[in-house]
FIDRENMI-909725 format. One record per atom (N, C-alpha, C): residue in one letter; z, x, y. Coordinates in steps of 0.001 Angstrom, whole numbers, padded with zeros to 6 digits, always signed. Each point is the difference from the previous one (the first is absolute). Example, Ala and Ser with C-alpha at 12.3 -4.5 7.8 and 13.67 -1.06 7.14 Angstrom:
A+007800+013190-005690
A+000000-000890+001190
A+000000+000900+001200
S-000720-000350+001050
S+000060+000820+001190
S+000730-000770+001090
This chain:
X+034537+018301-032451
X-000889+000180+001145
X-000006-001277+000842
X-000196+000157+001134
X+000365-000996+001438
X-001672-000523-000152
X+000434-001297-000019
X-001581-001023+000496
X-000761+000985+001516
X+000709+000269+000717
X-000538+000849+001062
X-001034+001227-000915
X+000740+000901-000504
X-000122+001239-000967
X-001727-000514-001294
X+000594-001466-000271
X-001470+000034-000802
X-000906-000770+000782
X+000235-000443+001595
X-001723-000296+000223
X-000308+001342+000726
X+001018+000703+000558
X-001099+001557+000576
X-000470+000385-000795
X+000566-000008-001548
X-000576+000658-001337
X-001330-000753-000293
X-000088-001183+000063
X-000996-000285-000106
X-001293-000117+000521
X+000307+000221+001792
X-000803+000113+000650
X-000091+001084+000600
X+000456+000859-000493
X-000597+001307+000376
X-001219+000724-000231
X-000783-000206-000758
X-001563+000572+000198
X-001004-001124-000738
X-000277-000977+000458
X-000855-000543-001063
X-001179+000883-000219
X-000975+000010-001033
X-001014+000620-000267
X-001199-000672+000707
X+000094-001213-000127
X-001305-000854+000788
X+000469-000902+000579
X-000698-000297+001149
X+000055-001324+000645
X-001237-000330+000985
X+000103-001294-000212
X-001094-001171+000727
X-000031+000369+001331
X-000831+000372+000875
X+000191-000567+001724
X-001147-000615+000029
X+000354-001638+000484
X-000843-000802+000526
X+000225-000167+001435
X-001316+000150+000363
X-000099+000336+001625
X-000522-000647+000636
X+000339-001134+001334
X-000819-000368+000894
X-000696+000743+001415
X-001659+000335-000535
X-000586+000900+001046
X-000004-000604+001172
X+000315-001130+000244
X-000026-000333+001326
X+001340+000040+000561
X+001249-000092-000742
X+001086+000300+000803
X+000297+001470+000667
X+000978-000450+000825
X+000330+001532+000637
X-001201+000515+000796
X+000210+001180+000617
X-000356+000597+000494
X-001121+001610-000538
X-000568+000501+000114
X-001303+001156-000285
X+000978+000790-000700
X+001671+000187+000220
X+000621+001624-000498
X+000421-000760-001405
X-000278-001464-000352
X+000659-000689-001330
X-001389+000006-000704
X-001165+000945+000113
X-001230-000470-001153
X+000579+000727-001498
X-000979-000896-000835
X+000104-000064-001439
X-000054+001799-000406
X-000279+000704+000587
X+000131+001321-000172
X+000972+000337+000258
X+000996-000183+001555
X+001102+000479+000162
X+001049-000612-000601
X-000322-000775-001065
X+001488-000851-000084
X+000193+000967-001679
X-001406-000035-000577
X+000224+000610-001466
X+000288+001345+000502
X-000491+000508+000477
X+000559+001649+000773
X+001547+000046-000231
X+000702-000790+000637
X+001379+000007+000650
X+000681-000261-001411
X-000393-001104-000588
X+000788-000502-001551
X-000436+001459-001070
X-001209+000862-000057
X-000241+000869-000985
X+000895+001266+000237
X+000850-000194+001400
X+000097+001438+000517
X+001760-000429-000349
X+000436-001358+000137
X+001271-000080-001004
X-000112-000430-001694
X-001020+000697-000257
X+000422+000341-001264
X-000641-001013-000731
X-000885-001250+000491
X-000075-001431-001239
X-001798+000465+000071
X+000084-000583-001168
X-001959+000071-000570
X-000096-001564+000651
X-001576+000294+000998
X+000068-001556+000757
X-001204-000672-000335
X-000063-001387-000663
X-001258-000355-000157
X-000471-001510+000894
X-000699+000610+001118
X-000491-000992+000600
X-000740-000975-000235
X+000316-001021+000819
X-000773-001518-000044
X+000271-000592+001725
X-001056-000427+000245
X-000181-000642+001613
X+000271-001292-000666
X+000868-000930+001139
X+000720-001470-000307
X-001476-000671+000575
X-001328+000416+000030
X-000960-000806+000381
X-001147+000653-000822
X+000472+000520-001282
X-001260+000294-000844
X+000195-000719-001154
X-001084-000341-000948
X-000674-000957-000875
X+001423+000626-001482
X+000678+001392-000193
X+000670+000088-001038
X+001055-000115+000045
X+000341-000417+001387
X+001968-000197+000779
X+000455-001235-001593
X-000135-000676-000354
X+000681-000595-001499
X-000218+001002-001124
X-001086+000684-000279
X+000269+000632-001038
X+000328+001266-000269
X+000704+000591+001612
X+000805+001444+000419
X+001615-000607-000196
X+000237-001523-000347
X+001544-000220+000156
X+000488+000455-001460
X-000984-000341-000751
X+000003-001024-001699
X+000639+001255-000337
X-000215+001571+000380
X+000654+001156-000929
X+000455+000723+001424
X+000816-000297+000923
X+000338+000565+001148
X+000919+001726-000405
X+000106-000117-000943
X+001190+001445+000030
X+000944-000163+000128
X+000897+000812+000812
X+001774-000127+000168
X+000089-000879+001125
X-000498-000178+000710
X-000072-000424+001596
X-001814-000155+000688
X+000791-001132+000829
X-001234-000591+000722
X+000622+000270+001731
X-000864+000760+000584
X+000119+000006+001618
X-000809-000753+000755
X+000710-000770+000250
X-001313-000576+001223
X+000585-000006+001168
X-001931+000437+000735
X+000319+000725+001263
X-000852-001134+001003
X+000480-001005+000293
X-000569-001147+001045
X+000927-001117+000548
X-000452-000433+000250
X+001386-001226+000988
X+000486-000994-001205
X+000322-001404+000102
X+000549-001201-000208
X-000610-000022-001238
X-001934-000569+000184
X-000436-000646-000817
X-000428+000933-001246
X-000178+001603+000344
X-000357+000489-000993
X+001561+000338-000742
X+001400+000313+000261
X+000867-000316-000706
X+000021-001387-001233
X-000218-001218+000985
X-000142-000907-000836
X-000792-000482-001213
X-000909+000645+000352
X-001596+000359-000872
X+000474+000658-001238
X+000753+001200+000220
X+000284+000908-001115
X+001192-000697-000541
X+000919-000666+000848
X+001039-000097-001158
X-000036-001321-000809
X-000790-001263+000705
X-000293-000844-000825
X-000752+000267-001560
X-000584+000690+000043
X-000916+000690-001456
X+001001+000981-000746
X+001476+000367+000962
X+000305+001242-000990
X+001304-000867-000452
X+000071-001374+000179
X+001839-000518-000448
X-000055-000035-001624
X+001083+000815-000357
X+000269-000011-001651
X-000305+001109-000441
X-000938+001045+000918
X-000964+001237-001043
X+001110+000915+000133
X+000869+000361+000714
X+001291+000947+000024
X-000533+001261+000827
X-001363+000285+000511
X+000201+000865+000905
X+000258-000635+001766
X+001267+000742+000328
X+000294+000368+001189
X-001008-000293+001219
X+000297-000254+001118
X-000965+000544+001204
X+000351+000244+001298
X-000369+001024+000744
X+000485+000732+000675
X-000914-000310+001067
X+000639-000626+001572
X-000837-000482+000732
X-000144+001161+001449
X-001627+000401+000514
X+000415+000775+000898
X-000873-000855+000986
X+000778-000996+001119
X-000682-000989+000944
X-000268+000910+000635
X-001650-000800+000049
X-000985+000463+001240
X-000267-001439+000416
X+000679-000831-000085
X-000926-001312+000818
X+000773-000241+000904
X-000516-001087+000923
X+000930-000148+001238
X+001381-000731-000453
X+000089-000991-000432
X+001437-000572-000133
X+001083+000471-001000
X-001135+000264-001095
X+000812+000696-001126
X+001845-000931-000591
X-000698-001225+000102
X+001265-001194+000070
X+000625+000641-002145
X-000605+000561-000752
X+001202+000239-000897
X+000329+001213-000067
X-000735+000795+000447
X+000234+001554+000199
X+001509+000256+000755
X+000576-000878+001099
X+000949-000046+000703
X+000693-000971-000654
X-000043-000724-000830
X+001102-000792-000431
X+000369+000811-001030
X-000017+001244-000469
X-000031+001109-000983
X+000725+000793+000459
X-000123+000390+001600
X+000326+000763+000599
X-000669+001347-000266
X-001126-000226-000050
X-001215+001034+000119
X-000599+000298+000844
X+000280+000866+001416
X-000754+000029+000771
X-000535+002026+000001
X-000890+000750+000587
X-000054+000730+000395
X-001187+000457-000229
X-000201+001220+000330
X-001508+001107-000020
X-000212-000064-002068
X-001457+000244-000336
X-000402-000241-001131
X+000844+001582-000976
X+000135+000997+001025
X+000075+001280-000439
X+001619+000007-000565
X+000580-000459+001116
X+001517-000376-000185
X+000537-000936-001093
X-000965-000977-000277
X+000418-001451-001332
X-000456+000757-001043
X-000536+000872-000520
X-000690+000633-000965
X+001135+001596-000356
X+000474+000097+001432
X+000927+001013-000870
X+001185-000523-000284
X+000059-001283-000037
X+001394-001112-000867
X-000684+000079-001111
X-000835-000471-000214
X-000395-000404-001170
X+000970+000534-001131
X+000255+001398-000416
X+000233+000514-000974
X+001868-000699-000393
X+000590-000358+001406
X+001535-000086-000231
X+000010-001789+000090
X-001224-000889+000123
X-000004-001106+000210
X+000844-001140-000685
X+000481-000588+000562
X+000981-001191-000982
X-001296-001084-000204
X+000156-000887-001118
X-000235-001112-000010
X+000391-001089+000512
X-000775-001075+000599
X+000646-000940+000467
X-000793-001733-000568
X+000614-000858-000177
X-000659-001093-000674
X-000310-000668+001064
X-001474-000580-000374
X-000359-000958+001053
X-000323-001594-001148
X+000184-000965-000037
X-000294-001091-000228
X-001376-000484+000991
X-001092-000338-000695
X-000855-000631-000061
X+000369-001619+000450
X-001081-000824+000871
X+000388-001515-000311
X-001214-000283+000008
X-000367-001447-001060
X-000604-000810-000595
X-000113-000825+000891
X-001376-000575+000769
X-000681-001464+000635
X-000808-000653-000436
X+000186-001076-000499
X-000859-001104-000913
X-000254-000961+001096
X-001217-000143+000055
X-000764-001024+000877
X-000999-000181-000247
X-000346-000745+001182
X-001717-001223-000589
X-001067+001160-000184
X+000476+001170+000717
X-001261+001523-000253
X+000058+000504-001640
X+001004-000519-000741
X+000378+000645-001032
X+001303+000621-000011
X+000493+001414-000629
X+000783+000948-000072
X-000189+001162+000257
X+001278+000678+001077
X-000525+001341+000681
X+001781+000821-000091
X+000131+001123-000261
X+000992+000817+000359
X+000022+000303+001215
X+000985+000451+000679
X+000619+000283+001654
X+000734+000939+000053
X+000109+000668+000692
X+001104+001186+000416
X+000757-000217+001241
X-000809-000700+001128
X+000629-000449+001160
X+000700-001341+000204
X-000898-000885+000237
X+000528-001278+000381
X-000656-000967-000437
X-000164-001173-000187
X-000775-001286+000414
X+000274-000846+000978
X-000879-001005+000743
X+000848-000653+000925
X-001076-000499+000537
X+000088-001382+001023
X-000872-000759+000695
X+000713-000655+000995
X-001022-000125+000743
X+000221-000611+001363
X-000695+001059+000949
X+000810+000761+000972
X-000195+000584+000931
X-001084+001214-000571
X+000673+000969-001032
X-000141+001320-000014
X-001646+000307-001060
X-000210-001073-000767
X-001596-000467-000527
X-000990+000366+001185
X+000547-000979+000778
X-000752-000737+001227
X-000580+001568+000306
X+001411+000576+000869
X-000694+001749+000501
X-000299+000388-000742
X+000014+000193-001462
X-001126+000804-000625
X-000923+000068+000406
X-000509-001541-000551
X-001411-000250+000078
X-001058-000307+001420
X+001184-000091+000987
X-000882+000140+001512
X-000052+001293+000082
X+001177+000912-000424
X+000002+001558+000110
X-001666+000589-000504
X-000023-000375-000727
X-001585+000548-000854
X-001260-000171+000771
X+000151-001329+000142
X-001299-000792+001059
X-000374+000637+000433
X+001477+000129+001257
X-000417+000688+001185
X-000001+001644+000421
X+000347+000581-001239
X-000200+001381-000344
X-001581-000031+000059
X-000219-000473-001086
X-001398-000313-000410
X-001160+000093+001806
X+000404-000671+000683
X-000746-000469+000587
X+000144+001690+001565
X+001563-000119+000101
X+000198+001379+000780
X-000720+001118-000362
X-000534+000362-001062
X-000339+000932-000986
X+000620+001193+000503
X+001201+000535-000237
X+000540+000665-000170
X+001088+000321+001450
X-000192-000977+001266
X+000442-000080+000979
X+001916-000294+000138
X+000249-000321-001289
X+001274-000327-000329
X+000767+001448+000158
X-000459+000812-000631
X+000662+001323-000174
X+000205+000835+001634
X-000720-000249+000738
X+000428+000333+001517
X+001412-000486+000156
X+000424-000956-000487
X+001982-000427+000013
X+000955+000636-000534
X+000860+000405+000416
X+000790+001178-000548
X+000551-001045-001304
X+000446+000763-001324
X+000339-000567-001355
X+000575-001307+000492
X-000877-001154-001001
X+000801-001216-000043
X+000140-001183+001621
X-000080+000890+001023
X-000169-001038+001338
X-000886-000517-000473
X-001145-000237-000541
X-001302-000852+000192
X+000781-001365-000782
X+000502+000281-001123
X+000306-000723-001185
X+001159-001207+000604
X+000991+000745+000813
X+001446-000481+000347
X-000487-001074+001355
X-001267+000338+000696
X-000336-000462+001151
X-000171-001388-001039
X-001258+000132-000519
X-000533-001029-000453
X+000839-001257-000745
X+001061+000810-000940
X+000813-001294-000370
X+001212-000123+000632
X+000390+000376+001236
X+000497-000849+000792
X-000847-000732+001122
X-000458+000041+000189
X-001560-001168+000865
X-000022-001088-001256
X-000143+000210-001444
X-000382-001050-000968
X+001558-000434-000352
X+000859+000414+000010
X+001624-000457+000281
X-000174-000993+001006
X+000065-000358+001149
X+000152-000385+001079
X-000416-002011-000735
X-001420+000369-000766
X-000505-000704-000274
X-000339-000974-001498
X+000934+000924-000367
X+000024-000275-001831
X+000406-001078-000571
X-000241-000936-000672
X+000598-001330-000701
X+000947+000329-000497
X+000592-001328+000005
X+001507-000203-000537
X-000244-000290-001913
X+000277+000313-000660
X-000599-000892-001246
X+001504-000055-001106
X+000100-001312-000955
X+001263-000178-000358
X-000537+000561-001441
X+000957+000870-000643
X-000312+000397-001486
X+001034-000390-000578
X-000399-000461-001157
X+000919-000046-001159
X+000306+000920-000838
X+001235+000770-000333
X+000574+001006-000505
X+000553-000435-001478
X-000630+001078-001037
X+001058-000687-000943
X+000671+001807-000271
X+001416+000320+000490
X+000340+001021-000796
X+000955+000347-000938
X-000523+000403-000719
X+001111+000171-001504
X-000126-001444-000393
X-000579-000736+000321
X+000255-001312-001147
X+000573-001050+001337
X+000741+000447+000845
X+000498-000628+001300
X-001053-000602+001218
X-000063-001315+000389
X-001312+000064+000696
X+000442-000511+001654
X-000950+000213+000603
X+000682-000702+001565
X-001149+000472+001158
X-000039-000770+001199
X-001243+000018+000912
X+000034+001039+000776
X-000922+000606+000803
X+000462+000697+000899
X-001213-000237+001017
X+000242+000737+001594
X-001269-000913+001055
X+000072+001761+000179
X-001555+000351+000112
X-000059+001729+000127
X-001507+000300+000478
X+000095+000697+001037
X-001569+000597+000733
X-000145+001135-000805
X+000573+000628-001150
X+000023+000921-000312
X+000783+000318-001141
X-000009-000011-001511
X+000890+000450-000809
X-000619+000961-001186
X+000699+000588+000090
X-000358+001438-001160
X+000768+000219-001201
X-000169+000444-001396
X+000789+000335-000739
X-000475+001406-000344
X+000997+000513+000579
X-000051+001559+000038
X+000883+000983-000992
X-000768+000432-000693
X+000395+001117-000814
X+000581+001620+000849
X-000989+000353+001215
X+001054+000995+000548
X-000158-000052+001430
X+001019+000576+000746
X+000307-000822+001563
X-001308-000018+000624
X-000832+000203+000230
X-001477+000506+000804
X-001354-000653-000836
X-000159-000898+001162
X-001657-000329+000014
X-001277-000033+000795
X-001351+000401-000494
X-000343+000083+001237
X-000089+001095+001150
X+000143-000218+001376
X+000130+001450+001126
X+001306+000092-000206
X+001039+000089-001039
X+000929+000938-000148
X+000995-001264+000498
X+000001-001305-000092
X+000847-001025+000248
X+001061-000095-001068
X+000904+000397+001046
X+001520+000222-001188
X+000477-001230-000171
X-000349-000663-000502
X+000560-001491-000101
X+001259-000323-000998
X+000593+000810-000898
X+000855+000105-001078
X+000900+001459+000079
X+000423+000490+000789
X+000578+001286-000198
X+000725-000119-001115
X+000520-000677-000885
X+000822+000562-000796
X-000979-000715-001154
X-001099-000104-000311
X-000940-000226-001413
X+000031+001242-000211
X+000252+000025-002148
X+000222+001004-000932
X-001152-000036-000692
X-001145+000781+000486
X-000703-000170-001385
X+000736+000062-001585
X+000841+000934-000289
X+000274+000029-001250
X+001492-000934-000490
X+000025-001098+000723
X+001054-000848-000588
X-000171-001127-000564
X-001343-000004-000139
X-000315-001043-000794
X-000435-001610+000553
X+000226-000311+001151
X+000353-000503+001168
X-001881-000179+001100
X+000336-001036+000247
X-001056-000324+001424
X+000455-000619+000849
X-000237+000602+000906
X+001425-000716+001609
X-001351-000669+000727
X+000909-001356+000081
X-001021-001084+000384
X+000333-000304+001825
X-001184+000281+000556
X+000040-000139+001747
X-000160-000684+000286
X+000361-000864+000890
X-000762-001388+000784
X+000534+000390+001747
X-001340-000074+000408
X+000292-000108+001893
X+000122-001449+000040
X+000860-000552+000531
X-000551-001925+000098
X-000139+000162+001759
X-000123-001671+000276
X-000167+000090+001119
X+001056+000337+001240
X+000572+000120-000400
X+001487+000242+001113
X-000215+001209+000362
X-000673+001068-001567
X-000007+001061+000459
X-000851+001038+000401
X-001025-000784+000560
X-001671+000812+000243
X+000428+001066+001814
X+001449-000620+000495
X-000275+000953+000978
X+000573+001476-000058
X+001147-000339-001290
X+000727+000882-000819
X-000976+001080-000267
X-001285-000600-000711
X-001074+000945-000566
X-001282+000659+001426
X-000085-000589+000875
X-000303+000582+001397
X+000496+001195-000422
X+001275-000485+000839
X+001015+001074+000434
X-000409+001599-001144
X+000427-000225-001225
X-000037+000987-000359
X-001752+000713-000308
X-000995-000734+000066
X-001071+000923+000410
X-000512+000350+001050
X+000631-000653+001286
X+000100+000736+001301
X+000934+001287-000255
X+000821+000051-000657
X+000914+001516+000046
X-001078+000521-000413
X-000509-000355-001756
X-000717+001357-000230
X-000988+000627+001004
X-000928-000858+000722
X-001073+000125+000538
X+000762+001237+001741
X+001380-000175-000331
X+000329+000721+001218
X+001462+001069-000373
X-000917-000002-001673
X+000444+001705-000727
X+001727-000542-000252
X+000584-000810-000309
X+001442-000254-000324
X-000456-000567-001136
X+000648+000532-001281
X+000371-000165-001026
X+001490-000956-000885
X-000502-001295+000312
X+001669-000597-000614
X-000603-001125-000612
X+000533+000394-001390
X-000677-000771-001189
X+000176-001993+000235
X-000814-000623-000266
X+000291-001574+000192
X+000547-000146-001347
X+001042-000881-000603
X+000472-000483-000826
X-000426-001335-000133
X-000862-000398-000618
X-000288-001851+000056
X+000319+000006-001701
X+000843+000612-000818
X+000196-000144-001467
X+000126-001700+000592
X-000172-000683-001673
X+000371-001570-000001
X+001195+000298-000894
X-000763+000435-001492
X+000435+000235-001384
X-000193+001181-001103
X+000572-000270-000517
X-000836+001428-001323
X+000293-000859-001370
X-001189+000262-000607
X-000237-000186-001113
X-000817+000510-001251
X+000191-000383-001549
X-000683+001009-000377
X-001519-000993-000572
X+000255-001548-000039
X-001260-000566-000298
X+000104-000751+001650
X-001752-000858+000559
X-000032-000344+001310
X-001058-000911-000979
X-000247-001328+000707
X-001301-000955+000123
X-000313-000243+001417
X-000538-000167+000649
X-000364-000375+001426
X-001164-001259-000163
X-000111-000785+000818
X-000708-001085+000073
X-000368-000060+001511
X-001267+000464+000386
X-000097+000177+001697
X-000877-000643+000226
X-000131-001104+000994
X-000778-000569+000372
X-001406+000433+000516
X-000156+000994+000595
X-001029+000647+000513
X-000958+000787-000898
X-000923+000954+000331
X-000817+000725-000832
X+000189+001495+000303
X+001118-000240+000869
X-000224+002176+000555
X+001045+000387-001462
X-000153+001092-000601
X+000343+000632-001100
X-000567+001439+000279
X+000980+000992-000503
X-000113+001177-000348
X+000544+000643-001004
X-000342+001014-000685
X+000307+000921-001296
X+000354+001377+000691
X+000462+000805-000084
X+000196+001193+000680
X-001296-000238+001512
X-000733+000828-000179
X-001137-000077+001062
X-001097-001168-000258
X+000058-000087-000755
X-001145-001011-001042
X+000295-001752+000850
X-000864-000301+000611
X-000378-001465+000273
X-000418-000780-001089
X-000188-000845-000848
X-000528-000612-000846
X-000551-001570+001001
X-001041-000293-000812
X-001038-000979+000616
X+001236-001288+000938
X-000548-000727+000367
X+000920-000756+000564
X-000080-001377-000798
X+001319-000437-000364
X+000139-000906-000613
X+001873-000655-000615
X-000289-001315+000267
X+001310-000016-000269
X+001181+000397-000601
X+000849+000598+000128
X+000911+000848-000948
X+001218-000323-000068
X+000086-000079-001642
X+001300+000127-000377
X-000143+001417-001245
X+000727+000506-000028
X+000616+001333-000381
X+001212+000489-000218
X-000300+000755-001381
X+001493+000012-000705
X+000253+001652-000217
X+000945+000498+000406
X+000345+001150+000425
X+000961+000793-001456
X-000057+000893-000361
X+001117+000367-000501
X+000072+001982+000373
X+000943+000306-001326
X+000238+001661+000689
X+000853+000673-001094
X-001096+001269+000100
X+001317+000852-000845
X-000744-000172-001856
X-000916-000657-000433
X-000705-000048-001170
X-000515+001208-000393
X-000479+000547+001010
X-001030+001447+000297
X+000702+000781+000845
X+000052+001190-000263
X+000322+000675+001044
X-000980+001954-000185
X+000472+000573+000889
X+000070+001673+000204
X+000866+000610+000274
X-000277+001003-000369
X+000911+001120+000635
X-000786+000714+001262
X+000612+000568+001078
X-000636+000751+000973
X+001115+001323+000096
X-000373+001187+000309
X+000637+001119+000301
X+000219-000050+001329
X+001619+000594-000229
X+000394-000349+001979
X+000608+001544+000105
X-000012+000253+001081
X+000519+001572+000105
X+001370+000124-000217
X+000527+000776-000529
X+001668-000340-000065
X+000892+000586+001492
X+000809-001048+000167
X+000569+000705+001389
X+001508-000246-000629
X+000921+000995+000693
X+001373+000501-000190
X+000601-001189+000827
X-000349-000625+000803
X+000536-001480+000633
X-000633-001262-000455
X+000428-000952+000739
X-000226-001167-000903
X-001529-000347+000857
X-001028-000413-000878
X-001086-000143+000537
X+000019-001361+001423
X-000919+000765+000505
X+000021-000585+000740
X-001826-000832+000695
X-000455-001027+000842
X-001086-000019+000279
X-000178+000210+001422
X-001153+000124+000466
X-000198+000848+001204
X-000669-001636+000597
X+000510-000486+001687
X-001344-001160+000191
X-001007+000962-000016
X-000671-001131+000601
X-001439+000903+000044
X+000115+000546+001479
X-000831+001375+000243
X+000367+000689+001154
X-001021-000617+001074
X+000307+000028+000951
X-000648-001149+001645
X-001553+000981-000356
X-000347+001167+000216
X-000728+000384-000383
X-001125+000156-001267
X+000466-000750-000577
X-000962-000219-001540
X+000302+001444-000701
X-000717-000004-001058
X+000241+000704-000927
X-000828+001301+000593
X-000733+000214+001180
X-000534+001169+000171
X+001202+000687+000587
X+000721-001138+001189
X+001171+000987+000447
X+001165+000486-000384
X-000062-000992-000945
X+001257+000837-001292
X-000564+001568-000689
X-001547+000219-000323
X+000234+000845-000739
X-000243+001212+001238
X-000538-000509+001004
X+000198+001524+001498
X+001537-000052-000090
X+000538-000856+000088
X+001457+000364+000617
X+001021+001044-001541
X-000399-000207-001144
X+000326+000563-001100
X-000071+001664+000072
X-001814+000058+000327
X-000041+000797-000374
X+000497+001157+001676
X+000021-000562+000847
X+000410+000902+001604
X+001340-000181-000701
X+000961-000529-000841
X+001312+000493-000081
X+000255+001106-001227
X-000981-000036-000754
X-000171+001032-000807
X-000741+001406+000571
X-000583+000296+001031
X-000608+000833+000486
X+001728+000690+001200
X+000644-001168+000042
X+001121+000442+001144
X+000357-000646+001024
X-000938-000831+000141
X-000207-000896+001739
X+001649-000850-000012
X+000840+000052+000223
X+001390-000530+000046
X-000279-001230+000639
X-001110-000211+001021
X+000068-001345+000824
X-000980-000637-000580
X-000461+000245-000853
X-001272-001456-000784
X+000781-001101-000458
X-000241-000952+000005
X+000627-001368+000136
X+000358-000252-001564
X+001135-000395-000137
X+000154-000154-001466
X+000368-001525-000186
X-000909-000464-000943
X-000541-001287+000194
X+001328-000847-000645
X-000301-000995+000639
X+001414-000916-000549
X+000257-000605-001466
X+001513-000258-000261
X-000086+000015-001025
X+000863-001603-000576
X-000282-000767-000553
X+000599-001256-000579
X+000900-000042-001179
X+001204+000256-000448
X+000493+000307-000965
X-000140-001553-001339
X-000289+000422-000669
X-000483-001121-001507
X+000233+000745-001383
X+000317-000779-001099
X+000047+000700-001001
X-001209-000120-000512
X-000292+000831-001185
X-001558+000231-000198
X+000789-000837-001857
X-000844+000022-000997
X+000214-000872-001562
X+000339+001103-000505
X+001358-000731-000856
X+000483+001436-000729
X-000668+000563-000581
X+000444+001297-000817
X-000712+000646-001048
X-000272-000332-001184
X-000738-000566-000716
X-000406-000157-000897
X+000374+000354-001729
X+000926+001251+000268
X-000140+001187-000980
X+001450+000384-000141
């Protein structure tokens, strides 16, 4: 029997599975009713948990065959940091806006449509990475990195905070792309010390990331060719030569052109960083401000995630100029017939082999 032959065999009906759900993602047609509806009606016994109720840890501890989670970035990250080692699967159906690992998966579409993969789903390995710093120790799925992209976090929040809810009048991501290029323009230069693989050497950077998969953030492709599953963290640095380089390419997005920035430095599978400054980030996570040095590694921990199987070589989609609402109108007007609904562009990348 074909490795193909025993994961359909295996994933062809589980008896139970987890959906952990964020009620605030998505939209009114994704509530906690319609999502168990849709999973009971292909066939799986569904036992819910909201990613913002008091038993979300002790719904992981006996998850079943599979864990679905149905919310953006952080509730992915949420679930799979708690599930590395337990051997169930998870099957992601993004409802959040960036959905930065859902697309490095090559997972995009309607909740109704990812759910009728489910049954023929391949496995795919994702590696986990490890950040040790003055906060302590934290697992990652996305990136780490300081300088520039901290910075917009944490003004991002402020001034959310303060708009109260005035941000969302911006079509997906302009608010975000405005703001850190205005804080681009203006960002310090700062010199870090690199030690990778054991190899060490300086570098001068407004901006460096060690990224586990190409996308951080409003969907900033900064690594097109990062593997989550190779074991690997592709290390970015913008320096100063190249802040107009980085303009440039968030003026495209902001005017709907899609062409990925490449600022790779290196790849490696251990990183130390020594940064002069205090901006630091963990996936979304700011940690207090304070001097940092931080030691990176990858691939200790990992998951599995279910990816739909396609007869071509996978591929990832950018993100569409329209956000994720106009991807799923334009889906579903081409499934109804509409021949002229815009079919959103597409970035070709390999997704981490199979696992199995």
């Amino acid at each position: 029997m074909t490795r193909d032959a025993r994961d359909v065999r295996q994933h062809r009906s589980p008896r139970l599975l987890t959906l952990i759900h964020n009620p605030s993602a998505g939209d009114r047609r994704w509530s906690a009713k319609a999502l168990r509806r849709l999973l009971e009606r292909a066939g799986y016994k569904v036992r819910y948990q909201s990613s913002k109720g008091e038993r979300f840890e002790a719904a992981l501890e006996d998850p079943g065959e599979l864990v679905v989670v149905a919310g953006g970035d952080g509730t992915v990250a949420k679930v799979a940091t708690r599930l590395a080692g337990r051997g169930a699967p998870i099957a992601i159906l993004p409802l959040g806006t960036a959905n930065n690992i859902a697309t490095s998966l090559g997972v995009e579409g309607l909740p109704e449509d990812l759910i009728a993969t489910l049954a023929s789903a391949r496995r795919v390995r994702f590696d986990l990475g490890a950040a040790k710093g003055p906060w302590g120790e934290s697992l990652f799925l996305e990136a780490v990195g300081f300088g520039l992209i901290p910075r917009m976090i944490a003004s991002a929040r402020s001034k959310k905070k303060s708009l109260r809810g005035g941000a969302r009048a911006f079509p997906p991501f302009a608010w975000e792309l405005r703001l850190l290029n205005r804080m681009l323009r203006r960002a310090p230069v700062r010199e870090a010390t690199i030690l990778l693989d054991g190899k060490q050497f300086s570098r001068k950077c407004l901006l460096l990331e060690a990224m586990n998969i190409g996308s951080i953030g409003p969907r900033l492709l900064l690594a097109p060719e990062a593997n989550p599953g190779d074991g690997h963290l592709d290390l970015v640095c913008v320096g100063p030569d190249q802040r107009r380089e980085l303009a440039r390419y968030l003026e495209g997005r902001l005017a709907g052109r899609e062409r990925p920035a490449d600022f790779r430095l290196a790849r490696a599978k251990r990183i130390e960083i020594r940064w002069p400054g205090t901006d630091v980030h963990v996936d979304d996570e700011v940690p207090a401000k304070q001097k940092s040095r931080v030691s990176l590694s990858i691939g200790e921990k990992r998951v599995e995630f279910l990816v739909p199987r396609q007869t071509a070589p996978a591929t990832v989609r950018a993100p569409h100029p329209g956000g994720p609402s106009a991807l799923r109108r334009s889906e579903r007007a081409r499934r109804q017939g509409n021949r002229h609904a815009p079919i959103p562009p597409r970035a070709p990348r390999s997704v981490a082999p199979d696992s199995r």
